[in-house]
N, C-alpha and C positions, 0 to 999 in steps of 0.2 A: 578538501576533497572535491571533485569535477563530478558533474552530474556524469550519470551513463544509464547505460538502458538496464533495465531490469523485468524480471516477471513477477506478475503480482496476483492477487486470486482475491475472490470477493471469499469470507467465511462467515459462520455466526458465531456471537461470543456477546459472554452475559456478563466480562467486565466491569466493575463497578465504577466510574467515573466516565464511561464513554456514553456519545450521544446515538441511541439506538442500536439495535443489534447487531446488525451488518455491518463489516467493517472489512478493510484490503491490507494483505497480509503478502510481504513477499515468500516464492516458494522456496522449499529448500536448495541446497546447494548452492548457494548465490555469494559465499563470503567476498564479504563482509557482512551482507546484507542475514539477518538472521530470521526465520521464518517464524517467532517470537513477536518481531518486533512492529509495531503499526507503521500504517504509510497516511502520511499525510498529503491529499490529492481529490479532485474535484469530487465531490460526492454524487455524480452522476456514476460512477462506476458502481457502487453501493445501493442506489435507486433505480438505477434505470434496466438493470440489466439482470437476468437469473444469480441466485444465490451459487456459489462457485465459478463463476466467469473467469478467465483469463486472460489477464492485459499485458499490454507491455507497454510499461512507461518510462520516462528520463526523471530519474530523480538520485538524493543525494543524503546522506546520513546527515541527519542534526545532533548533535551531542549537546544540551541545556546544560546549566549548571544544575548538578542537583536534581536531576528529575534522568524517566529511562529514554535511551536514545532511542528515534524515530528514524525514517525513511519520509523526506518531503519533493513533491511534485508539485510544480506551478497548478494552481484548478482551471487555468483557458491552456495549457498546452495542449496538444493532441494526443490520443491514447490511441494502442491496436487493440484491437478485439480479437483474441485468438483462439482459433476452431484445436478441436481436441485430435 
C-alpha cells in the first residue's frame, strides 16, 4: 500500500496499553482507513495542540502479524492543521 493523504483528529481514550490519553484517530469515511483504528505519527499532534484538532497527514496502513492494524506517519513529516 502507497502512503496518501488522510484526515485524522486528536480524541481521548482510556485504552489500556496506550501511552497517555490522547491519541490520533482517523475520521470516518476514509476506507480503508477505519475511524477505530490508531495512527501512528509524531506526537506533537497529541501535545501540542487542543484535544479534537484536525490534521491531515500522509500515511499508510501497517498490518503486524498478529496484533490490530494501524495507520503510520513518518513523526518529522509535515502535518496541516485544519480550521473547522
Amino acid at each position: 500500500m502507497e502512503y496518501e493523504y488522510i484526515i485524522v483528529q486528536s480524541v481521548l481514550t482510556n485504552e489500556k496499553g496506550k501511552h497517555g490519553p490522547i491519541h490520533i484517530r482517523p475520521l470516518p469515511n476514509q476506507e480503508p482507513y477505519l475511524e477505530t483504528m490508531f495512527v501512528q505519527c509524531s506526537k506533537e499532534l497529541s501535545t501540542d495542540f487542543p484535544l479534537g484538532t484536525k490534521f491531515r497527514i500522509r500515511a499508510k496502513i501497517i498490518n503486524p502479524i498478529g496484533k490490530r492494524s494501524f495507520a503510520s506517519s513518518h513523526y518529522t513529516w509535515p502535518f496541516e492543521v485544519l480550521k473547522d
